[in-house]
GUDO-52918 format. One record per residue (C-alpha): residue number from 1; residue in three letters; x negated, y, z negated. Coordinates in steps of 0.5 Angstrom, whole numbers, always signed. Layout:
% residues N
NUM, ALA, X, Y, Z;
...
END
This chain:
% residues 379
1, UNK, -188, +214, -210;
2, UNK, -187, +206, -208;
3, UNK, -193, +205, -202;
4, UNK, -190, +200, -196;
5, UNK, -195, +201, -190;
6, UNK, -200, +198, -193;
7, UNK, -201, +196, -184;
8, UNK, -204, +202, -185;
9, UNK, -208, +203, -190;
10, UNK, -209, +199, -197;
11, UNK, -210, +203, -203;
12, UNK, -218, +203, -204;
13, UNK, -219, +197, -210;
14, UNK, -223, +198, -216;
15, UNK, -229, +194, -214;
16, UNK, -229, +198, -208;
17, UNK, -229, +204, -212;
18, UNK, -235, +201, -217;
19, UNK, -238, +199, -212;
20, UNK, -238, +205, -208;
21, UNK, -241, +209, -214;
22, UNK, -246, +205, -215;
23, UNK, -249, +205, -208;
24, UNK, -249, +213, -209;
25, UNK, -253, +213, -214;
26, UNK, -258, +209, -211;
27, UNK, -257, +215, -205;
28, UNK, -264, +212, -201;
29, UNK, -264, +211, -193;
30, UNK, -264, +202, -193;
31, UNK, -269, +203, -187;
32, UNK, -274, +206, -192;
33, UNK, -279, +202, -195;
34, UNK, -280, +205, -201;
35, UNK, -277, +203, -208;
36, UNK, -271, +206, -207;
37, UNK, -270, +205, -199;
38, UNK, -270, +197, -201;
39, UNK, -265, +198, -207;
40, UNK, -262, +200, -202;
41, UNK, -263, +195, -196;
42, UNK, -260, +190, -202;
43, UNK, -254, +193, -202;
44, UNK, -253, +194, -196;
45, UNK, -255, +186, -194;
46, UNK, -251, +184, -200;
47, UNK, -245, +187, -197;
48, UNK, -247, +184, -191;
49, UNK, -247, +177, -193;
50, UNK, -240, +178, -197;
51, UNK, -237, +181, -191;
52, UNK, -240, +174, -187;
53, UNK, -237, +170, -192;
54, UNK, -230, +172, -191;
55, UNK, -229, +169, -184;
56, UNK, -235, +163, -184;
57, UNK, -240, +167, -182;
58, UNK, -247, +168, -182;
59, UNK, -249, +175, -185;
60, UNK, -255, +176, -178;
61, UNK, -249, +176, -173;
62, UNK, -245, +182, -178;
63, UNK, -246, +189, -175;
64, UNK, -243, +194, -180;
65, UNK, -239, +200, -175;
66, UNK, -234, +206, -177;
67, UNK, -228, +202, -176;
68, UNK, -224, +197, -172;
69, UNK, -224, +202, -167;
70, UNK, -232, +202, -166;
71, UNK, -232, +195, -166;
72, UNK, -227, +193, -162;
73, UNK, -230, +199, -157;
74, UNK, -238, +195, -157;
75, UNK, -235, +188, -156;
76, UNK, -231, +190, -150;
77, UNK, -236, +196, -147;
78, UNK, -242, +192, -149;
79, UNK, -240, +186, -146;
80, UNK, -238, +190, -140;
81, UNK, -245, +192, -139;
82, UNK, -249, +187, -141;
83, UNK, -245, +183, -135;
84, UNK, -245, +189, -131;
85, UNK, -240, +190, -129;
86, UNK, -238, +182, -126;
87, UNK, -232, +181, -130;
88, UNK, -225, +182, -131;
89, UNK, -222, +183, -138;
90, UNK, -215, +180, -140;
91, UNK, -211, +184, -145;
92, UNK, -205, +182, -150;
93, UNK, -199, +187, -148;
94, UNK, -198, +187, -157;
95, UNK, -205, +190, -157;
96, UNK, -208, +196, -162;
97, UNK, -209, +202, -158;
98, UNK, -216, +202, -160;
99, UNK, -217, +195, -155;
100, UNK, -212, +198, -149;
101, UNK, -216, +205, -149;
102, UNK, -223, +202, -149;
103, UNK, -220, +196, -143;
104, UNK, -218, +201, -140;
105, UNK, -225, +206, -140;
106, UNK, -229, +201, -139;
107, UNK, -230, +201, -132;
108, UNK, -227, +194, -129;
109, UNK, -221, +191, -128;
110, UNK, -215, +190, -133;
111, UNK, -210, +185, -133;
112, UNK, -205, +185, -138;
113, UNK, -204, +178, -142;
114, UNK, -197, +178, -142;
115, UNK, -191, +175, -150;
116, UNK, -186, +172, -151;
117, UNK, -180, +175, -153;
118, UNK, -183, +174, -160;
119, UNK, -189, +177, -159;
120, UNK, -193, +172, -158;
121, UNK, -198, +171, -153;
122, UNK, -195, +166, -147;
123, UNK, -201, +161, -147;
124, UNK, -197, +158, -140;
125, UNK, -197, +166, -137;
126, UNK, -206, +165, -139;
127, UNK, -208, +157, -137;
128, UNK, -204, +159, -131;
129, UNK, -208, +164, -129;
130, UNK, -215, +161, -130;
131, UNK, -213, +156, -126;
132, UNK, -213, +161, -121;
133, UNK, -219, +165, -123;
134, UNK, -224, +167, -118;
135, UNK, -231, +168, -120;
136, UNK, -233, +171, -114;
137, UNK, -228, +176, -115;
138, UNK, -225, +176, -121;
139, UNK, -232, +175, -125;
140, UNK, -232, +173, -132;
141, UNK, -225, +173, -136;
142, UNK, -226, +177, -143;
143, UNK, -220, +176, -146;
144, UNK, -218, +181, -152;
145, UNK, -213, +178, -156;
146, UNK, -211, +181, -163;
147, UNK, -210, +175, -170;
148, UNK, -204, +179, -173;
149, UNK, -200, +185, -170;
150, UNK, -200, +191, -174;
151, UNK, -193, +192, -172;
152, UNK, -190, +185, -173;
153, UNK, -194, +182, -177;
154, UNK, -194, +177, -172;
155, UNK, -199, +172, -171;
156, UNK, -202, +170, -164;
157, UNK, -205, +163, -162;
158, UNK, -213, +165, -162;
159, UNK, -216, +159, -163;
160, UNK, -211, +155, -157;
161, UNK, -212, +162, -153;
162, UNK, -220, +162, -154;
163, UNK, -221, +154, -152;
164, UNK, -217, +156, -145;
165, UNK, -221, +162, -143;
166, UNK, -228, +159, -147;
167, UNK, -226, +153, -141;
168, UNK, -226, +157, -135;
169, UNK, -232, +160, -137;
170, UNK, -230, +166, -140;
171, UNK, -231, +169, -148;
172, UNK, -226, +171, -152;
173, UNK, -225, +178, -157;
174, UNK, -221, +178, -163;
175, UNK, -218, +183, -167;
176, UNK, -218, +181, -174;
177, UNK, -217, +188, -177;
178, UNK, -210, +186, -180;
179, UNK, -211, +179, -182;
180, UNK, -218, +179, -186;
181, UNK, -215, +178, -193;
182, UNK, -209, +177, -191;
183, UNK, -209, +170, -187;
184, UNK, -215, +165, -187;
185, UNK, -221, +168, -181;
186, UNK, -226, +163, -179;
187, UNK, -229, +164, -172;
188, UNK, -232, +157, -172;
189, UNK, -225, +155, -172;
190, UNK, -222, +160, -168;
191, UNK, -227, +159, -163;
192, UNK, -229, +166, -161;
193, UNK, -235, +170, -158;
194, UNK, -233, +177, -162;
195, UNK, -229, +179, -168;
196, UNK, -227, +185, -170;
197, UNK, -226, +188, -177;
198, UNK, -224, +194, -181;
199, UNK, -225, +196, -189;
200, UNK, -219, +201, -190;
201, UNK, -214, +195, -189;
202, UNK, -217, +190, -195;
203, UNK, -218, +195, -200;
204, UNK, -223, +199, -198;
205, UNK, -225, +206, -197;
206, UNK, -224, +208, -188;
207, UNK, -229, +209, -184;
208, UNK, -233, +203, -185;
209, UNK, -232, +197, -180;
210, UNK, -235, +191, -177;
211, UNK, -236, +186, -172;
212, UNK, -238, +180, -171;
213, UNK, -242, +177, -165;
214, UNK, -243, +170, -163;
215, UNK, -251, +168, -163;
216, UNK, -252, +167, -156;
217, UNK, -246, +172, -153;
218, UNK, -247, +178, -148;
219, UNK, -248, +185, -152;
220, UNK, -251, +190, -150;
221, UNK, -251, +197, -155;
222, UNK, -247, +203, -153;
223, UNK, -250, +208, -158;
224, UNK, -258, +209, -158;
225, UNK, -263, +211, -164;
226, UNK, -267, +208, -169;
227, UNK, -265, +201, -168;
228, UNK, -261, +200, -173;
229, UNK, -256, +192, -174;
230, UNK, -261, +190, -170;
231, UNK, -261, +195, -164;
232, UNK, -254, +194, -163;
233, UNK, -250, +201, -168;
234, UNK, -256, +205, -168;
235, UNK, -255, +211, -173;
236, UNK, -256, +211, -182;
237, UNK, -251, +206, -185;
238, UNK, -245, +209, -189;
239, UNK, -248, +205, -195;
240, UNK, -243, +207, -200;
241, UNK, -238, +205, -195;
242, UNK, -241, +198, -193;
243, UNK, -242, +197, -201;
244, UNK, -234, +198, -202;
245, UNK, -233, +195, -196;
246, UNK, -237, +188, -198;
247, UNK, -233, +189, -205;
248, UNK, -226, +190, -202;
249, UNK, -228, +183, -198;
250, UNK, -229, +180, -203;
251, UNK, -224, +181, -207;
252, UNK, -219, +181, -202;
253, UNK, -222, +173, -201;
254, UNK, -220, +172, -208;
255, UNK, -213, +174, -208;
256, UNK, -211, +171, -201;
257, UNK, -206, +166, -205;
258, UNK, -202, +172, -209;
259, UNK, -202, +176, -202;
260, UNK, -199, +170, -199;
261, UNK, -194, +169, -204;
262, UNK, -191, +176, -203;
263, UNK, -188, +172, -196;
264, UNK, -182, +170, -201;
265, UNK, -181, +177, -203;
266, UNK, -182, +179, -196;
267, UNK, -175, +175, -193;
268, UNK, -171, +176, -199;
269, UNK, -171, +183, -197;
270, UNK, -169, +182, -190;
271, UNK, -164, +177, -192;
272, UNK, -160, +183, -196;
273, UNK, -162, +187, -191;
274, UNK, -160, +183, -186;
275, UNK, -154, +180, -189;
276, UNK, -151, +188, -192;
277, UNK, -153, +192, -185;
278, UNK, -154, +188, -180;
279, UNK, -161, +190, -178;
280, UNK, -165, +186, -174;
281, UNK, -172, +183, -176;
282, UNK, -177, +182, -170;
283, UNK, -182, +177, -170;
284, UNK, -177, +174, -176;
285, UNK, -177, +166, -172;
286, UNK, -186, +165, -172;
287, UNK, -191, +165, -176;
288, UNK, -192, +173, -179;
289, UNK, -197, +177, -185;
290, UNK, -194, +174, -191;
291, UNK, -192, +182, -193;
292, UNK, -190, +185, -187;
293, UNK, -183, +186, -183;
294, UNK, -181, +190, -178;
295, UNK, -174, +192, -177;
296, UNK, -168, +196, -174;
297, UNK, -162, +197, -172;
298, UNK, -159, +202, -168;
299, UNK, -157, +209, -167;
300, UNK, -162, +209, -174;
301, UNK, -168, +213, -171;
302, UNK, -174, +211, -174;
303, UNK, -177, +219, -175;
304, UNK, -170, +220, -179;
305, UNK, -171, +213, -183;
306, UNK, -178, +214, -185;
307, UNK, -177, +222, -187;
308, UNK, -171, +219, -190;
309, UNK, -175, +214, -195;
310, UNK, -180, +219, -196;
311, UNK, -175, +223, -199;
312, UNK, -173, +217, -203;
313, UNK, -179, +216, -206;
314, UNK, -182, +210, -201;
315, UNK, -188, +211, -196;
316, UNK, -186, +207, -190;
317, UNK, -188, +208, -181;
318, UNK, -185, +207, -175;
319, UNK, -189, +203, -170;
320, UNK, -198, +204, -171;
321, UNK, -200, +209, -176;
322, UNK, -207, +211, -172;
323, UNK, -204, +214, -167;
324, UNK, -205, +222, -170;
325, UNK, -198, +222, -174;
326, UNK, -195, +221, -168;
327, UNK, -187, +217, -168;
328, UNK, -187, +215, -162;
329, UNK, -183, +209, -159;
330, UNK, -186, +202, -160;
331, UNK, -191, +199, -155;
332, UNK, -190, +194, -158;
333, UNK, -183, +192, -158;
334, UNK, -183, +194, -150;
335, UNK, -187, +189, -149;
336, UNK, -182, +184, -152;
337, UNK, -176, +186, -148;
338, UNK, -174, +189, -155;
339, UNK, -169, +195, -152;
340, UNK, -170, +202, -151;
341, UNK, -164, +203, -158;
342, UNK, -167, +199, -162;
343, UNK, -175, +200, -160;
344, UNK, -172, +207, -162;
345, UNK, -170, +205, -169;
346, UNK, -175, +201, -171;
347, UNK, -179, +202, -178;
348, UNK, -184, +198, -181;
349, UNK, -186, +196, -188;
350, UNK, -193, +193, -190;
351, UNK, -194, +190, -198;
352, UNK, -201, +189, -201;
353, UNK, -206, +187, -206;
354, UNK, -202, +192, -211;
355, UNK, -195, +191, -209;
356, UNK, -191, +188, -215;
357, UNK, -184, +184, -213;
358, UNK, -179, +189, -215;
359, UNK, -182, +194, -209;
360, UNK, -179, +190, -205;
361, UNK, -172, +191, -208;
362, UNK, -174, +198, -208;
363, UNK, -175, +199, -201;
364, UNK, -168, +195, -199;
365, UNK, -164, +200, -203;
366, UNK, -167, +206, -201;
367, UNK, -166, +204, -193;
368, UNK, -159, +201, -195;
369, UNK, -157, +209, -198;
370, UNK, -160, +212, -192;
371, UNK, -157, +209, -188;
372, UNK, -151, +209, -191;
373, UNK, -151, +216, -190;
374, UNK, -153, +217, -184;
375, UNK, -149, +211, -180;
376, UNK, -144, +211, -185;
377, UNK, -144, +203, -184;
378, UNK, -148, +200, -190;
379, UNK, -146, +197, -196;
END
């Protein structure tokens, strides 16, 4: 099986794996204050720190999460309450669900922060609307604004966003899930109050998340109990989770420039893909992932192809793979004026820290046969 959704999940590393082993041996609670509780404590704040180090960060302002979901879902409701109430929250209409969810749950207005047809966010549709934002009535602009999206792969203008909202006395929160390990993520340079992180995406094990905090910036907790990550998450650390976490940040650091390099392998698959079906390549004229495409062409719905690839030995998806397993039409895409047929049609492949060049060329000949045989068109 050659595995391309990577956008999904990474295979779990080898220094995740040793780490995680590690830390189960250890099986003590870091709150304890006995021997085995502060070999425990270490782990947990070594993994801290690693995880700190990738995004230019101290380790105090990390709290560790279940996922990405979680984090994004305490910066968002956190924020929500601690300002309560007096704020409205400004979301990208690229953003994961996890973050539309969470906007919309969390008891205040929501406005829609509109892309352009590449899918990047529309820095003149958002100064223009701080320039008329009304404190009284509008509160604090919190804007939600995601670093690279996980269909496209396309990036968003985080740090020119963050300064715009930061001006109008705003705060800024950033899903940077999919560009940890990918991208460089600094939140000094990118200028944000919250930043949101998830394991399963560099090479680590699933269930394990962060989110970053600014010193200073309005955080109230959601989940209450014995005042873990600073009275912030409270509940026992997944310490084995964390430890590969940590683990899997590292080496992911390390390997940034090999990752980067797979963006040359990435465009020669979509120029055969392009030059022999014709298909189309979303996002294809702005700065991506280095590893991820997102393609269609339409009349191929995407269900049949990834059924189809499956079939042919290759793992892709069609759209967000942490929607239960549903196929369903891409928001994101809409959101872009992407048509109805081609939206249908539309399938995403992501490479990673394990992916070797002739993947690629794989995964271009096993679409090309499927859709030969199910349209009849391609070479």
């Amino acid at each position: 099986m050659i595995y391309a959704d990577y956008n999904a999940t990474a295979p779990v590393r080898p220094e995740a794996k040793a780490a995680m082993l590690a830390a189960l041996e250890v099986g003590a609670n870091p709150s304890s204050v006995h021997g085995p509780g502060r070999a425990a404590r270490k782990l947990l704040e070594t993994a801290r720190a690693q995880v700190a180090l990738a995004i230019g960060a101290r380790a105090q302002d990390v709290i560790f999460t279940s996922g990405g979901t979680e984090a994004s879902a305490l910066a968002l409701n956190g924020v929500v309450a601690q300002l309560e109430g007096k704020c409205t929250l400004l979301v990208s209409a690229i953003e994961h669900e996890a973050v539309i969810k969470n906007a919309g749950y969390a008891g205040v207005p929501v406005e829609t922060a509109y892309v352009t047809a590449d899918g990047v966010l529309d820095l003149d549709w958002l100064r223009e609307r701080l320039a008329r934002w009304d404190h009284d009535q509008d509160g604090t602009p919190l804007l939600a604004l995601m670093m690279a999206n996980n269909e496209t792969g396309v990036l968003q203008p985080v740090a020119d966003a963050a300064t715009l909202v930061r001006e109008a006395g705003g705060l800024t929160h950033c899903d940077a899930v999919q560009g940890l390990g990918k991208v460089m993520v600094n939140v000094n340079l990118l200028g944000v109050d919250y930043l949101a992180l998830s394991a399963h995406k560099v090479g680590g094990p699933q269930g394990v998340g962060a989110l970053w905090v600014r010193s200073g910036a309005p955080l109230k907790p959601v989940l209450f109990g014995g005042g873990q990550e600073r009275s912030l998450r409270s509940g026992t650390e997944n310490l084995s989770g964390i430890a590969g976490f940590g683990a899997a940040t590292e080496a992911a650091i390390r390997d940034m420039s090999k990752l980067q390099a797979l963006s040359s392998l990435r465009d020669a698959m979509e120029a055969k893909l392009v030059q022999e079906a014709g298909v189309t390549v979303f996002g294809k004229g702005v700065d991506r992932l280095p590893q991820t495409s997102n393609f269609a062409i339409a009349g191929f719905r995407a269900e049949t192809q990834v059924m189809a690839m499956d079939l042919a030995g290759v793992a892709v998806s069609s759209g967000s793979a942490c929607s239960s397993g549903k196929v369903k039409r891409s928001l994101v895409l809409s959101a872009m004026g992407v048509s109805d047929d081609l939206s249908e049609s539309a399938i995403r492949v992501s490479f990673g820290w394990d992916s070797k060049a002739e993947d690629f060329h794989a995964v271009a000949e096993a679409w090309l046969a499927a859709a030969k045989r199910a349209l009849g068109t391609a070479a």
